[in-house]
VMD Tcl script that draws the C-alpha trace (Angstrom):
set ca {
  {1.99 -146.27 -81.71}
  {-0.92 -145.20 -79.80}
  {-3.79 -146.50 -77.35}
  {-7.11 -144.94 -77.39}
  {-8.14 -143.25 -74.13}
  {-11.36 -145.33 -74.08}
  {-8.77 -148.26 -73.18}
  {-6.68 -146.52 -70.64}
  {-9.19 -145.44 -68.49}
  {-10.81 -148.88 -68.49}
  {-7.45 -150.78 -67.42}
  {-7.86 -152.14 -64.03}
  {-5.19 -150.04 -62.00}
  {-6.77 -146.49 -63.29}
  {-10.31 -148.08 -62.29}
  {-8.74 -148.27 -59.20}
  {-7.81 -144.97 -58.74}
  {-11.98 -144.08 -58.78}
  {-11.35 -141.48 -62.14}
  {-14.37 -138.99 -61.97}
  {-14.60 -137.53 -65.55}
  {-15.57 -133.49 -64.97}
  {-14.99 -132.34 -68.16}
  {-14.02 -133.30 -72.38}
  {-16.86 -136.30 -72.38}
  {-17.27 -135.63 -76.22}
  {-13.29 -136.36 -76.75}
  {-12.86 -139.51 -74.98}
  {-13.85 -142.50 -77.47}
  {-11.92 -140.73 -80.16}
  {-8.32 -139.65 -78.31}
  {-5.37 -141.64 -78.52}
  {-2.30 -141.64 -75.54}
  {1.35 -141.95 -77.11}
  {2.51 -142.03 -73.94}
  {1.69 -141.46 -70.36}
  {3.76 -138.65 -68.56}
  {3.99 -137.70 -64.72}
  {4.88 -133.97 -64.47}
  {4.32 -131.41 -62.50}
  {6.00 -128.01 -64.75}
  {3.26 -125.69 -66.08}
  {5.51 -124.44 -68.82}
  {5.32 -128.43 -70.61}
  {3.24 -127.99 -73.39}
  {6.22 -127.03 -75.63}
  {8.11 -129.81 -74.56}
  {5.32 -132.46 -75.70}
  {4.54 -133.83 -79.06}
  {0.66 -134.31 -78.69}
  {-1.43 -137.23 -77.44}
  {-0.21 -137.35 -73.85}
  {-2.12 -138.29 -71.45}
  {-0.42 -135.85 -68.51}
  {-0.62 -136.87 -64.92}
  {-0.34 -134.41 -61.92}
  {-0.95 -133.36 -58.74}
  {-2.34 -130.03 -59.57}
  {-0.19 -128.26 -57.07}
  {1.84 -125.70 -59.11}
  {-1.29 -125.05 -61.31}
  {-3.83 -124.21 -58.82}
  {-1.34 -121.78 -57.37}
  {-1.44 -119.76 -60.40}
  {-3.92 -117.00 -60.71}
  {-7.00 -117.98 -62.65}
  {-5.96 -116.19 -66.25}
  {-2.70 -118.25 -65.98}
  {-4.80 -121.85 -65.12}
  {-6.97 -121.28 -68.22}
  {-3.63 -120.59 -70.67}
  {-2.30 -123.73 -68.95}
  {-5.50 -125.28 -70.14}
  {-5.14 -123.58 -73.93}
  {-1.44 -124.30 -73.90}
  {-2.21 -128.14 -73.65}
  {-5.23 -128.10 -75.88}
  {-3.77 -126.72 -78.95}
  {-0.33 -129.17 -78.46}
  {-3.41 -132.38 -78.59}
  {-2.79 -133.46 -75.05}
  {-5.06 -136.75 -75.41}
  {-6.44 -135.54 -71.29}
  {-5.09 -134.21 -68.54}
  {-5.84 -136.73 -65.11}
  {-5.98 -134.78 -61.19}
  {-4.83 -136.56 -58.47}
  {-4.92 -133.79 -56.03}
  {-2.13 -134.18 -52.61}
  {-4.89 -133.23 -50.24}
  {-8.51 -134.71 -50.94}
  {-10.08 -132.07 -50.39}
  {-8.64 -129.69 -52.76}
  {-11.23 -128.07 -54.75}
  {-10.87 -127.73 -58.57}
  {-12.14 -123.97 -59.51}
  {-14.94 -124.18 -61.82}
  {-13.73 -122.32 -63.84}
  {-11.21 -124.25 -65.26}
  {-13.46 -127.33 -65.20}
  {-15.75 -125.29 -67.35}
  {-12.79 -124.18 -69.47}
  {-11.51 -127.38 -70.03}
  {-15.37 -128.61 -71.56}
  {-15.11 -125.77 -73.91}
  {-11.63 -127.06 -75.21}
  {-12.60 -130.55 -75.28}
  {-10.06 -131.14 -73.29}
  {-10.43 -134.43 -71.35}
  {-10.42 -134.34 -67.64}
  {-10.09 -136.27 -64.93}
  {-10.16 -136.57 -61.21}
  {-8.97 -139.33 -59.30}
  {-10.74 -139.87 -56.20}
  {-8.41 -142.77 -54.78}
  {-4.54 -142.60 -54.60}
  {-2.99 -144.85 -57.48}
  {1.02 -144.14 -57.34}
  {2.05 -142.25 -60.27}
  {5.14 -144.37 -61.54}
  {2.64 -147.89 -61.33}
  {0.19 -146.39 -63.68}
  {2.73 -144.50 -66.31}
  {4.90 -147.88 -66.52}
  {1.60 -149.83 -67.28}
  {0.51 -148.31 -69.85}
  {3.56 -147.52 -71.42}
  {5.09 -150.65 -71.15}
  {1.51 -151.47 -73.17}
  {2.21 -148.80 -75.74}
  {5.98 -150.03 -76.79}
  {4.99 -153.66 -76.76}
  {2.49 -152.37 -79.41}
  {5.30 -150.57 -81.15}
  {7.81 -153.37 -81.09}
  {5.26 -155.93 -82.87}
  {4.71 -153.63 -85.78}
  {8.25 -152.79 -85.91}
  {9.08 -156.40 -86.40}
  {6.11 -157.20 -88.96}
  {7.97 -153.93 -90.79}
  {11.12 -155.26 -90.61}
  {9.87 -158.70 -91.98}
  {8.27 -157.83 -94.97}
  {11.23 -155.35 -95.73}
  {13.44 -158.51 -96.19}
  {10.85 -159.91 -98.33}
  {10.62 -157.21 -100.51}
  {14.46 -156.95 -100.34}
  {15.07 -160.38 -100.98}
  {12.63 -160.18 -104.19}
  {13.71 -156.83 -105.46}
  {17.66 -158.72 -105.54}
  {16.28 -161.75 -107.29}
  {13.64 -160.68 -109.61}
  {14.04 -156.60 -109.94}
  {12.40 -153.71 -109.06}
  {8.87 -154.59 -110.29}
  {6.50 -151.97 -107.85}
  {3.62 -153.94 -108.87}
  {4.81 -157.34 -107.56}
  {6.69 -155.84 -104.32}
  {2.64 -154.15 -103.87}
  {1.20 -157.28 -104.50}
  {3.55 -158.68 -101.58}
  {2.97 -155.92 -99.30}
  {-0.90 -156.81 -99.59}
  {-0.80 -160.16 -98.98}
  {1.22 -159.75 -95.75}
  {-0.84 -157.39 -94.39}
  {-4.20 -157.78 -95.83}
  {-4.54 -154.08 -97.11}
  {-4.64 -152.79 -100.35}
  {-1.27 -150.80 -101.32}
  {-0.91 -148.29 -103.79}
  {1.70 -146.09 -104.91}
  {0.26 -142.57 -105.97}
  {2.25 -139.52 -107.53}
  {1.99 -136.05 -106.20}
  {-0.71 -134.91 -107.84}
  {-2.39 -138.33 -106.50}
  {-2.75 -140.38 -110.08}
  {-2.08 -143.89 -109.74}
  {1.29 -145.24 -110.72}
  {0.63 -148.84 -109.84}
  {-1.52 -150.38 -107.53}
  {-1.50 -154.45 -105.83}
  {-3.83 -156.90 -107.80}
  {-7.22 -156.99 -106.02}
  {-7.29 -160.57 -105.67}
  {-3.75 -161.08 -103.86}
  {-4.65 -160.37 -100.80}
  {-6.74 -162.32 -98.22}
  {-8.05 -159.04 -96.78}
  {-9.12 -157.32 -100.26}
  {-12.62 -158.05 -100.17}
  {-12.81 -156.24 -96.68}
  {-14.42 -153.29 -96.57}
  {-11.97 -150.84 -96.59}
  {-12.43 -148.41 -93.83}
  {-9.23 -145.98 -93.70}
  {-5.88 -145.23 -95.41}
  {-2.81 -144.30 -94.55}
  {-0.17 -142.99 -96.30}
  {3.82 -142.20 -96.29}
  {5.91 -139.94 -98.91}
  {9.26 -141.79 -100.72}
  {11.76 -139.74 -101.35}
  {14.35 -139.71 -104.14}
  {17.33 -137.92 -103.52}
  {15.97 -134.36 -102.03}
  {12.42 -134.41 -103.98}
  {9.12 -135.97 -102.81}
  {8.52 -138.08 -105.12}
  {5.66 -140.26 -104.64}
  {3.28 -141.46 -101.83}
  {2.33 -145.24 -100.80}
  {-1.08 -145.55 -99.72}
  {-2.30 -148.60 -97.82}
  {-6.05 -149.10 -97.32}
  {-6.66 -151.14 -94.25}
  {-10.13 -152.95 -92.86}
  {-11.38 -151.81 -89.08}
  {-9.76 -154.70 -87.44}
  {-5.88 -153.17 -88.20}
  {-5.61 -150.27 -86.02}
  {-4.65 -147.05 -87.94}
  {-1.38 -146.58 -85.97}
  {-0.40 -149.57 -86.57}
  {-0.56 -149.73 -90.48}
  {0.75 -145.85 -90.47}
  {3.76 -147.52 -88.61}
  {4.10 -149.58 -90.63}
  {4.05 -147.87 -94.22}
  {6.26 -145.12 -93.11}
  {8.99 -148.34 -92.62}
  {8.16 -149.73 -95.93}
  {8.79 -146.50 -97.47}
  {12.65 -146.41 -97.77}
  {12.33 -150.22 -99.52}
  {9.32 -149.22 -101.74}
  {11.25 -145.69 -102.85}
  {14.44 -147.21 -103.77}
  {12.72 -149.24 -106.32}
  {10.90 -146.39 -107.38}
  {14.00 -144.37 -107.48}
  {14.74 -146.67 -110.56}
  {11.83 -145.59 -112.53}
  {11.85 -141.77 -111.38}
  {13.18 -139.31 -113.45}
  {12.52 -135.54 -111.88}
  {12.48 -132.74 -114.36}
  {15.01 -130.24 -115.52}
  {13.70 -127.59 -112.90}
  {13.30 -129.78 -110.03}
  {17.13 -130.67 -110.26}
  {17.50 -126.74 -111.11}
  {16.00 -126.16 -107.46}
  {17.38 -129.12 -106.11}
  {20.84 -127.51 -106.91}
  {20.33 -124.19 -106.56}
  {18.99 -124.57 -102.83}
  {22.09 -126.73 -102.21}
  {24.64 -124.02 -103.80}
  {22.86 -121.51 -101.17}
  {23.48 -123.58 -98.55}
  {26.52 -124.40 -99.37}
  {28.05 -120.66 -99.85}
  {28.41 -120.71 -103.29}
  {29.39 -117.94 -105.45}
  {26.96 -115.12 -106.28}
  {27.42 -115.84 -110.24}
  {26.99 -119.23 -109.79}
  {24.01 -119.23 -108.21}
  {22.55 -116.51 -110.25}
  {23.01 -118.74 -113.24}
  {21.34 -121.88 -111.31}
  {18.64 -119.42 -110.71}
  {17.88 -119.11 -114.36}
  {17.69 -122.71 -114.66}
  {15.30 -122.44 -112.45}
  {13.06 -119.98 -113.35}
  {13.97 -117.65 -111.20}
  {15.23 -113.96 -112.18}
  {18.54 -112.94 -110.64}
  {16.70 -109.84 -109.34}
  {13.54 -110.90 -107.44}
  {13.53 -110.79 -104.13}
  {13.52 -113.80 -102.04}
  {13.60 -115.05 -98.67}
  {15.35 -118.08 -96.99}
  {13.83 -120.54 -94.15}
  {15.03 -123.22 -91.97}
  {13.10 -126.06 -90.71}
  {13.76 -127.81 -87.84}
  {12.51 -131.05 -85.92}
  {13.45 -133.74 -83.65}
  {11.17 -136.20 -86.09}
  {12.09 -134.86 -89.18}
  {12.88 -138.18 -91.00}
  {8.57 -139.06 -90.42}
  {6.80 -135.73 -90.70}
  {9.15 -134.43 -93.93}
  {6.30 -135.04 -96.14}
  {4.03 -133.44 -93.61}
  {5.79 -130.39 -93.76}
  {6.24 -130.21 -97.08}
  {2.70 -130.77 -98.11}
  {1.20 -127.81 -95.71}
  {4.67 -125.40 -97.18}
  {3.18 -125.92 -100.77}
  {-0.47 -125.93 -100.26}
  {-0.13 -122.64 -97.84}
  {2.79 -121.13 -100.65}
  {2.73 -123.14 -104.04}
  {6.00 -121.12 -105.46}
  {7.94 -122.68 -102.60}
  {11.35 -125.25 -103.22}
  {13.10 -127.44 -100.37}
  {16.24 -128.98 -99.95}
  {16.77 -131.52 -97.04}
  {20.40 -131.70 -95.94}
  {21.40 -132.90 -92.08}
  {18.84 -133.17 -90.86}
  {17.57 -129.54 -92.14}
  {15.14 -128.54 -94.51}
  {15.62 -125.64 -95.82}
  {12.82 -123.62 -98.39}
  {13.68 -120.96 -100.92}
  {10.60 -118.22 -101.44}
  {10.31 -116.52 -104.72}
  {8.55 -112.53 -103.12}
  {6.48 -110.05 -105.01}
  {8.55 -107.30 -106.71}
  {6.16 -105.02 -105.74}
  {5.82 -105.24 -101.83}
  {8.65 -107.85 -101.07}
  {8.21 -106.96 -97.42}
  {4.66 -107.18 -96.74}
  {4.50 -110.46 -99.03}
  {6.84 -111.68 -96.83}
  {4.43 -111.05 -93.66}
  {1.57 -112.74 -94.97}
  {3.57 -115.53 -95.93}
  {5.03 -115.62 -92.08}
  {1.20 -115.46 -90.89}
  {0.48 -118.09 -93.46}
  {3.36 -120.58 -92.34}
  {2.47 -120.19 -88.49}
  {-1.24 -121.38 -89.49}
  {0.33 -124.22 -91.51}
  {2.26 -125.25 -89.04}
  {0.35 -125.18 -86.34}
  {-0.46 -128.82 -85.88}
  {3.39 -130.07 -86.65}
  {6.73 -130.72 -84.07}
  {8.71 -128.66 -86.14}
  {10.30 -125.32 -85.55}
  {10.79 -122.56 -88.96}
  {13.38 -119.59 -88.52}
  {12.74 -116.93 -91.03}
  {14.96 -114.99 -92.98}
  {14.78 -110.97 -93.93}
  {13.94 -110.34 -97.36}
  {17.48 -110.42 -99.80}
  {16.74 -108.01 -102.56}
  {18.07 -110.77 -105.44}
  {18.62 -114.48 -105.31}
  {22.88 -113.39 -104.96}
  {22.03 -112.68 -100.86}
  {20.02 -115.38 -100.42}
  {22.73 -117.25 -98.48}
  {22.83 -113.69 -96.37}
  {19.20 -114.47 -95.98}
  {19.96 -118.17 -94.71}
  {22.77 -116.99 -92.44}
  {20.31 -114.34 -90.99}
  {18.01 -117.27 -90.44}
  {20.06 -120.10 -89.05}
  {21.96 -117.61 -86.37}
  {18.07 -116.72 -84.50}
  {18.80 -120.36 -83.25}
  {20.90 -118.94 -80.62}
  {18.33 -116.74 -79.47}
  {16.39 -117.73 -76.49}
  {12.68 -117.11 -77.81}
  {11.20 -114.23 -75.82}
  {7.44 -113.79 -77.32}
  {4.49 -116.12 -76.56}
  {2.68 -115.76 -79.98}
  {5.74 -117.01 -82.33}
  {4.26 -120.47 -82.32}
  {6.17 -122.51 -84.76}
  {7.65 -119.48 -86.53}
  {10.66 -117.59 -85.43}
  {11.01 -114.26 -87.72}
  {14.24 -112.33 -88.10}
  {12.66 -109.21 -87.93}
  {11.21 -109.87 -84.06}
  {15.52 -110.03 -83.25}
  {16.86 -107.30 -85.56}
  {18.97 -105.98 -82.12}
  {20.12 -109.58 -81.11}
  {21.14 -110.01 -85.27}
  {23.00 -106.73 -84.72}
  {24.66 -107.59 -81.64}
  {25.35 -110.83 -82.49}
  {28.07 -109.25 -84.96}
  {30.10 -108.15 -82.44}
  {33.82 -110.51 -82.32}
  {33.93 -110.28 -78.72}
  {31.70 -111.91 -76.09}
  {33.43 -109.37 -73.19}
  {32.65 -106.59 -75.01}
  {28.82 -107.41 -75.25}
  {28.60 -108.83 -71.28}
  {30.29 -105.01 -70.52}
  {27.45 -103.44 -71.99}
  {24.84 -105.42 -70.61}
  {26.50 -104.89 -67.37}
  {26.50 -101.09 -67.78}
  {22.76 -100.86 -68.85}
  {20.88 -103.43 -66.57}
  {23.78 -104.55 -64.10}
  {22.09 -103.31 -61.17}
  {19.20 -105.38 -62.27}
  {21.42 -108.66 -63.20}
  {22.83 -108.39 -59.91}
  {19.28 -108.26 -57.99}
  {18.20 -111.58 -60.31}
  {21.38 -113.37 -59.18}
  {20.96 -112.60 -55.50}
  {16.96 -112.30 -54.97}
  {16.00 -114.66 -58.22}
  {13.58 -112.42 -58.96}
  {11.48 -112.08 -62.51}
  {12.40 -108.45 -62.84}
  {13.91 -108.75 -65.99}
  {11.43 -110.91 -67.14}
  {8.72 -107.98 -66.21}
  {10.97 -105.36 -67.68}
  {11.66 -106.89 -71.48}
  {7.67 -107.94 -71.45}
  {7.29 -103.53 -70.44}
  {9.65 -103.00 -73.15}
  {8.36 -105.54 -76.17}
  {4.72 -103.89 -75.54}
  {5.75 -100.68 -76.17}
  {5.98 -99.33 -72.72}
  {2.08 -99.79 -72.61}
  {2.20 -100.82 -69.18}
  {-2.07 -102.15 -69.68}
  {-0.98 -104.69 -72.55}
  {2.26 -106.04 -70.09}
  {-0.09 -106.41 -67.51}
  {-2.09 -108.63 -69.66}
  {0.77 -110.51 -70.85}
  {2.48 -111.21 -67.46}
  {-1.28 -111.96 -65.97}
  {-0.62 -109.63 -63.29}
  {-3.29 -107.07 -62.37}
  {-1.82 -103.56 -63.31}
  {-1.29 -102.39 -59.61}
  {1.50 -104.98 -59.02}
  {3.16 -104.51 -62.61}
  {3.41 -100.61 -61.60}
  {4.98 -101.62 -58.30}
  {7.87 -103.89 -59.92}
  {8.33 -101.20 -62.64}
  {9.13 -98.52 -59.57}
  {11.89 -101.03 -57.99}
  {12.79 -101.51 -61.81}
  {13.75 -97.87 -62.34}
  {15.30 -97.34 -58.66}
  {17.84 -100.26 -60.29}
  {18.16 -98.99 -63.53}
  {18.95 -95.68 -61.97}
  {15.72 -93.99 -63.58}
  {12.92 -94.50 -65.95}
  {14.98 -95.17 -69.22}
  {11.96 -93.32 -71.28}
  {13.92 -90.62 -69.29}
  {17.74 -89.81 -70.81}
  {17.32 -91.38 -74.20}
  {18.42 -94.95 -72.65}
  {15.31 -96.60 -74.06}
  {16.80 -98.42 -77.10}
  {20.09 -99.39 -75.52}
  {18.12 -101.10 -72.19}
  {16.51 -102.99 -74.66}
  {18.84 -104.49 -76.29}
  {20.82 -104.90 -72.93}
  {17.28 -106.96 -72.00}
  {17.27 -109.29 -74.81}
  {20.80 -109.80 -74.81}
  {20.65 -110.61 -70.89}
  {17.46 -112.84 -71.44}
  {20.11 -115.82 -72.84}
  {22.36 -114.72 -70.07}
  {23.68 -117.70 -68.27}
  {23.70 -116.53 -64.66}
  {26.93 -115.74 -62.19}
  {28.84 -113.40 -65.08}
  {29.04 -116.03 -68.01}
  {29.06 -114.38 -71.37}
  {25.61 -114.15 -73.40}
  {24.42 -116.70 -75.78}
  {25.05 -114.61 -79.08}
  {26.89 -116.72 -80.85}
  {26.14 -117.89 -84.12}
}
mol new
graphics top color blue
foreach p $ca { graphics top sphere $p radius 0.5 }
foreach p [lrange $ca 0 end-1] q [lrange $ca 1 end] { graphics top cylinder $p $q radius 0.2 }
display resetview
């Protein structure tokens, strides 16, 4: 559930506070807070879900140099913070034009409060708002689930009548909708007090049989039911709504091909086994194919999400959801498995963009019999830390072919030795000093040694990036360009980025 901004900043206590709107005017009326969060870390974006309203005192931000305020600013614009409020420790801290100016250009809503309001008061008020909101939908969920249970026991499961009921309890037209969105029944126009109303928005939530998608419910709501609110409240009728239409659904011979083919993969099967569910499928034993995981703390609401944008961005995809996972099967091009494979990566991070969900990608298995390799390839870059700013929601295997390698290794001693012999000197300075050295020297290293583009990337001016690389090599004992060290630092670098500190083996295991 969700508040609109409009509403927040006219409560009484954040009057109080004297908010002075600089920037995001345009965004106001139509933003929405899920939740109000105190916090003063400039690495957060990743960490939200969108439509937080995000208070602070500025203090870690404005020390940043200007190129690093403005990503902060992008950072929280593209994860939909709903605004970002300044209440600044000293009053007369100036905000930098800049990113006032920066901020209008995302849209980005901001404030500045001239009067001190205590962080803690104003989260817990409007939060405690928020769930209150959540909890009465819940329960108006939860009652007309019983309902429909209660009929479904006694009289069967008829989806027109348990529509019918779902309309007159809420007073918005339901309809259930296949895939392709033709109607499959709809709620009788006149059962409903609220039918006549105009309706003014829909909402809609996938039901599942077994691992397919199988249909959507739609529910088309007047203005005066707020469109959180009914969303909230179709995605909990969904589970009571698809078990009845799990008794009329009948999938087709290839969807339970895929459905058991995908699960074979996961599952290790045999490599004749699966080649045979392959056929089923329509899918030749030799064409190349890759394997993806899917990952999200939410995954039981934004499954349908996902899967909509995966086959609208690559039609010729399948998915299997099993704990929690979903996991996707891609059918490549003979001809140029490996750059079909990029484009589909590009595609998939544009996709995905919008969605709290993370995708590993697997290298390309030349024949559905190493598609499990594929899958194992995948699932093991979990243990990676991530160590490039433009993966967005898409983690590809080939970015950590020298962690994959490594990670092969049986013994964890053997792989802290070597990152002890190739950047110890360096490990040792981090420990002691808690330095970003090694930070500075992998961003050196994954740029190619083009010391210009690291600059750039570490938002330092080139001068200073020079100066750390110079204490770098006295550490590493010389310029590893130098020797023929360069590959072997590298890996030492990415291995040592997961590094707990104080001598603990790396995080490489699978």
């Amino acid at each position: 559930m969700m508040v609109p901004l409009s509403a927040v900043v006219d409560d009484h206590l954040f009057r109080s506070a004297k908010p002075k709107l600089l920037a995001g005017a345009r965004s106001v009326q139509s933003a929405q807070v899920r939740w109000v969060h105190p916090n003063e870390v400039v690495q957060i974006a990743s960490l939200l879900h969108g439509n937080e309203l995000l208070l602070t005192t500025g203090e870690a931000v404005f020390h940043l140099k200007p190129e690093a305020q403005l990503a902060y600013l992008d950072s929280l614009s593209e994860r939909g913070v709903a605004a970002l409020v300044l209440e600044p420790l000293v009053p007369e801290t100036r905000i930098p034009q800049r990113f006032i100016e920066h901020a209008q250009q995302l849209g980005l809503p901001l404030y500045r409060l001239e009067a001190t309001v205590p962080f803690v008061e104003l989260a817990e008020k409007i939060n405690r708002r928020i769930v209150s909101e959540q909890a009465s939908a819940l329960q108006q969920a939860d009652e007309i689930s019983q309902l429909l249970a209660k009929h479904m026991a006694s009289a069967g499961p008829n989806l027109r009548q348990l529509l019918e009921m779902i309309e007159k309890a809420l007073g918005s037209r339901a309809v259930l909708e296949d895939l392709g969105g033709r109607m499959i029944a709809e709620s009788s126009p006149a059962a409903g007090a609220g039918a006549a109303q105009a309706e003014a928005m829909e909402v809609a939530t996938d039901l599942f049989v077994g691992s397919d998608t199988a249909a959507r419910l739609v529910l088309a709501g007047s203005e005066s039911v707020s469109a959180e609110r009914l969303e909230l409240v179709a995605e909990r009728l969904g589970s009571i709504v698809g078990l009845a239409y799990a008794q009329h659904y009948r999938p087709s011979a290839v969807q339970v091909a895929n459905t058991s083919l995908l699960q074979a993969i996961v599952n290790g099967a045999g490599g004749h086994f699966v080649a045979d569910l392959a056929r089923q499928a329509q899918i030749g034993s030799d064409e190349p194919v890759m394997l993806l995981v899917f990952q999200s703390y939410d995954m039981a609401r934004i499954r349908g999400s996902i899967e909509r944008q995966l086959h609208q961005a690559l039609p010729s995809i399948r998915t299997y959801l099993e704990s929690g996972r979903l996991y996707a099967l891609l059918v490549l091009a003979p001809g140029d498995p490996r750059g079909a494979r990029r484009e589909a990566i590009a595609s998939l991070r544009r996709c995905l963009a919008g969605l709290s969900v993370e995708c590993c990608a697997g290298p390309v298995a030349e024949g559905i019999w190493r598609a499990h390799w594929s899958l194992a390839e995948a699932l093991v870059l979990e243990s990676f830390p991530e160590f490039t700013p433009d993966q967005g929601r898409v983690r590809d295997a080939s970015d950590y072919a020298l962690e994959r390698l490594a990670a092969k290794f049986g013994h964890q001693e053997d792989l802290e030795h070597f990152i002890a012999e190739q950047v110890g000197n360096l490990l040792q300075h981090e420990d002691q000093r808690g330095s970003v050295l090694l930070a500075t020297l992998l961003a050196w290293l994954d740029a190619g040694c083009n010391t210009t583009h690291a600059a750039h990337q570490l938002y330092l001016e080139r001068q200073t990036l020079h100066k750390r690389l110079a204490r770098i090599f006295a550490l590493l004992g010389g310029d590893p360009r130098e020797g023929g060290r360069l590959l072997q630092v590298h890996l030492a670098c990415r291995l040592a980025v997961g590094r707990p500190r104080h001598g603990r083996a790396p995080r490489v295991t699978t």
